[in-house]
ZARO-775927 format. One line per field, with one value per residue: residue in three letters; x, y, z of N, C-alpha, C in turn. Coordinates in pm, 1 decimal, decimal comma. Example, Ala and Ser with C-alpha at 12.3 -4.5 7.8 and 13.67 -1.06 7.14 Angstrom:
BEGIN
nulo	[ALA SER]
nu	[1319,0 1285,0]
nv	[-569,0 -225,0]
nw	[780,0 708,0]
cau	[1230,0 1367,0]
cav	[-450,0 -106,0]
caw	[780,0 714,0]
cu	[1320,0 1290,0]
cv	[-330,0 3,0]
cw	[780,0 787,0]
// end
This chain:
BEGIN
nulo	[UNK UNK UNK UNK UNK UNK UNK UNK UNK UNK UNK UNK UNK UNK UNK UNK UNK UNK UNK UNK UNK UNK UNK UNK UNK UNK UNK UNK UNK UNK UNK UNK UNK UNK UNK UNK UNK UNK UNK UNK UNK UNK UNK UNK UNK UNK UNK UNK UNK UNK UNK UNK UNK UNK UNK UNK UNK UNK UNK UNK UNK UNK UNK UNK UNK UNK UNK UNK UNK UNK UNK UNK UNK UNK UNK UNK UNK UNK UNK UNK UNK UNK UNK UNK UNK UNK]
nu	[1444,4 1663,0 1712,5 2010,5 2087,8 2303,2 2419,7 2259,1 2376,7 2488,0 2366,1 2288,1 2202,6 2062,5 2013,1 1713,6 1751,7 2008,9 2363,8 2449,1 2743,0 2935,8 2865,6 2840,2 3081,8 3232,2 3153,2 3264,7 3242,3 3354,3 3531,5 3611,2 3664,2 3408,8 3271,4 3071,6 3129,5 3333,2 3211,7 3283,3 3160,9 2867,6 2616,3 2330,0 1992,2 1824,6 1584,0 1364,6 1437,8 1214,7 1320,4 1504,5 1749,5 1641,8 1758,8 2084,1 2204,8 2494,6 2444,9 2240,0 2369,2 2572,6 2515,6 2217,6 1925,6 1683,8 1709,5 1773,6 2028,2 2215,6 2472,6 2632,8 2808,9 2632,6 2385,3 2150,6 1975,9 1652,3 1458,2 1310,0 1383,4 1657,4 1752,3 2065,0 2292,6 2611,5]
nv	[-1124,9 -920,4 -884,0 -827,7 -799,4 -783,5 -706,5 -868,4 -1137,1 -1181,6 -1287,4 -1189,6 -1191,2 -1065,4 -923,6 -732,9 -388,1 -366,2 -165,4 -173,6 -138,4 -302,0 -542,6 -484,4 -385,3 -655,3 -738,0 -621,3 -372,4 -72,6 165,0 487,1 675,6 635,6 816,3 913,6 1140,3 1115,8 999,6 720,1 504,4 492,0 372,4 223,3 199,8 -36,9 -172,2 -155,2 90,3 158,3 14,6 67,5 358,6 627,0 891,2 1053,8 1317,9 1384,0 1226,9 1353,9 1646,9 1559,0 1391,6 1513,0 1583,7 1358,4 1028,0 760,0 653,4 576,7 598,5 338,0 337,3 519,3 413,7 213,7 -141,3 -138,2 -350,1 -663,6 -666,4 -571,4 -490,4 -378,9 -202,9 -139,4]
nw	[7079,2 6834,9 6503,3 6309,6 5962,5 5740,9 5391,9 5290,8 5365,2 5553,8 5912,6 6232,0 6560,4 6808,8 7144,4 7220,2 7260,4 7158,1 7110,6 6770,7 6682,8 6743,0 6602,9 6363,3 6306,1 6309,9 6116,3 5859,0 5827,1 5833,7 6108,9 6226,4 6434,9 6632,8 6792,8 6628,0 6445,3 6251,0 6055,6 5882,5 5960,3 5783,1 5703,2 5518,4 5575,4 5478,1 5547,0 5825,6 5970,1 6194,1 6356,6 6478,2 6731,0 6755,0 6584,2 6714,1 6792,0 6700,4 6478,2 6335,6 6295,3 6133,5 5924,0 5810,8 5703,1 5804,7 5621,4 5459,8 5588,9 5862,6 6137,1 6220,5 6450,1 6633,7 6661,1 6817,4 6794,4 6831,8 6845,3 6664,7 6299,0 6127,8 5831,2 5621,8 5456,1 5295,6]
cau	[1572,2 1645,8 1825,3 2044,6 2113,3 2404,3 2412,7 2168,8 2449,8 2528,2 2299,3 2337,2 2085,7 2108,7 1932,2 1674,9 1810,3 2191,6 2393,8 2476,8 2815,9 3010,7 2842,8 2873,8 3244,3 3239,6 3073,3 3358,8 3151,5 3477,9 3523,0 3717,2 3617,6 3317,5 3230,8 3000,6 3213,8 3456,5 3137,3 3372,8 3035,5 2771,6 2543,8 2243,5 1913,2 1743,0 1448,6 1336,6 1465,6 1168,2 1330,7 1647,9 1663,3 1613,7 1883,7 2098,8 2223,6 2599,2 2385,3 2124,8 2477,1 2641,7 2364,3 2111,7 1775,9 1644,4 1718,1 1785,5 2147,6 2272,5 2621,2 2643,9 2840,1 2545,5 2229,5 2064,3 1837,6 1487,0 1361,5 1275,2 1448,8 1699,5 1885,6 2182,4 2388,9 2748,1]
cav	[-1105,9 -847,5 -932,0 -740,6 -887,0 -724,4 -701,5 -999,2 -1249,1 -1221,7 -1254,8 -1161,4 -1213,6 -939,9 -871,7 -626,6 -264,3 -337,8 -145,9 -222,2 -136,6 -445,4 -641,4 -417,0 -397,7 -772,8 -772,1 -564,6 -187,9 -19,0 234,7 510,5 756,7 558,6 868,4 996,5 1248,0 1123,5 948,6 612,7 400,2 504,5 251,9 256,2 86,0 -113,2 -235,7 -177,9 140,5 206,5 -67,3 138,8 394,6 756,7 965,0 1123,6 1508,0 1368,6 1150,6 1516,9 1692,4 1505,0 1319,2 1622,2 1565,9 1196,6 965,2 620,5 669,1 582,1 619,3 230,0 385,3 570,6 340,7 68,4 -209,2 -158,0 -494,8 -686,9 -677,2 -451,3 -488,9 -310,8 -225,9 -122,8]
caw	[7012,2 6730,1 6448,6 6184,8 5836,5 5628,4 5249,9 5256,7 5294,3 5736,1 5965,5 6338,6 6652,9 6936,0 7279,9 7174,6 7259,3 7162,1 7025,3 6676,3 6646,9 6708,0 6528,9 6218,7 6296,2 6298,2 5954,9 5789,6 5835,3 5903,9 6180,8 6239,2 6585,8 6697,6 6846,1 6540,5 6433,7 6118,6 5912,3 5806,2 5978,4 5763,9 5639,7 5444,1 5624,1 5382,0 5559,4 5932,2 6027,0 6269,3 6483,4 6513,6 6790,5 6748,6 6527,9 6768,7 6769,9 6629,9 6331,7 6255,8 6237,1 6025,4 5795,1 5771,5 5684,1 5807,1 5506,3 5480,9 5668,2 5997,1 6132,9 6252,9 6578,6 6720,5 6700,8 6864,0 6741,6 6962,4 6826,6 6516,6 6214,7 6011,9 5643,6 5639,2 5320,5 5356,3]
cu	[1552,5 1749,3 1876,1 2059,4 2198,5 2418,5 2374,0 2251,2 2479,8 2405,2 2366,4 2263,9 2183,6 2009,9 1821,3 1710,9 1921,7 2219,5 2430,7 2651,6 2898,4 3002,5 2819,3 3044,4 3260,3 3242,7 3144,4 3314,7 3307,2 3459,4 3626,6 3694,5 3536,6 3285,5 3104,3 3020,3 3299,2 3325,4 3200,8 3254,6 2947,7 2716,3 2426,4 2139,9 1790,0 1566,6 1461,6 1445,3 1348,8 1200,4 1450,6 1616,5 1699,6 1761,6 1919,9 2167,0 2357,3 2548,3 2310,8 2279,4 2534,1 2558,2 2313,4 2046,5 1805,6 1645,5 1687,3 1953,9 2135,4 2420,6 2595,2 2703,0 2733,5 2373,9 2251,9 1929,5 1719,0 1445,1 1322,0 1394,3 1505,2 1823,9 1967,9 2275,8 2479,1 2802,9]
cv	[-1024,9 -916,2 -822,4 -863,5 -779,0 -778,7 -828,6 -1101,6 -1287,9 -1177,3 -1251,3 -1130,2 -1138,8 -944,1 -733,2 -509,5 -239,7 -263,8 -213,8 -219,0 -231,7 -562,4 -572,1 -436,8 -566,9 -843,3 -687,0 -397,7 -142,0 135,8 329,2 572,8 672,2 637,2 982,8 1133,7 1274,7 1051,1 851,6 499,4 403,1 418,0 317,9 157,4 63,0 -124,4 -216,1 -69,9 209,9 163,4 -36,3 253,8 523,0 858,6 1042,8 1256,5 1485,7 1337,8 1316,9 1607,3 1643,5 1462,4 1434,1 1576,2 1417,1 1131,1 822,0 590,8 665,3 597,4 470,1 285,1 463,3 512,7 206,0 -40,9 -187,4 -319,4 -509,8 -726,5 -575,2 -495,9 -364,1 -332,6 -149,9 -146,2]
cw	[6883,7 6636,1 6328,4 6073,8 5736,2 5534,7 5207,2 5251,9 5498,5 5836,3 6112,3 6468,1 6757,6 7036,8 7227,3 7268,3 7285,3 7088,1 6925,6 6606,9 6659,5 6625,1 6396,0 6207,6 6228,5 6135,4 5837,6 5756,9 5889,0 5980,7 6215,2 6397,1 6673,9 6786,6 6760,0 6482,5 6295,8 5994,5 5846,8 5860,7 5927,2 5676,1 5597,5 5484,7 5496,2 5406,9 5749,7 6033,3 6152,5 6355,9 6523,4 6627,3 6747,6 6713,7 6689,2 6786,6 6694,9 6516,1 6244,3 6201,6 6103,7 5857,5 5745,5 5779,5 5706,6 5686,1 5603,6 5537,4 5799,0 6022,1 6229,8 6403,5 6657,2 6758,9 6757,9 6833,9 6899,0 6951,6 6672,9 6472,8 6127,9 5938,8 5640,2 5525,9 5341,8 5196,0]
// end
């Protein structure tokens, strides 16, 4: 099981290689397209973005250069653990 943990206060146990977006929604991450496109999901990974999965060509668009940004609508936890600030 993977788990997320938002702004150190919700935690949230997943199947390892779910997506993450419902359960960000859940957690008040607000959404607007959910097709990686408008940037209203973007979060900031704290801790344990290697266990996220692989930026995808909407996130490189939008984001740019690999940071510490995801767009909560386009990743998936692989496994483990990831902090998530919003």
């Amino acid at each position: 099981m993977a788990k997320l943990i938002f702004n150190d206060v919700e935690e949230v146990e997943l199947p390892d290689g779910s997506e993450i977006a419902e359960p960000a929604q859940d957690a008040g991450i607000p959404f607007g397209c959910t097709e990686g496109v408008c940037g209203t999901c973007i979060v900031e990974i704290e801790e344990g973005m290697e266990n996220l999965s692989e930026y995808t060509v909407e996130e490189e668009d939008f984001l740019g250069p690999i940071d510490n940004e995801r767009m909560a609508c386009q990743c998936k936890i692989k496994s483990g653990t990831v902090k998530i600030r919003y």
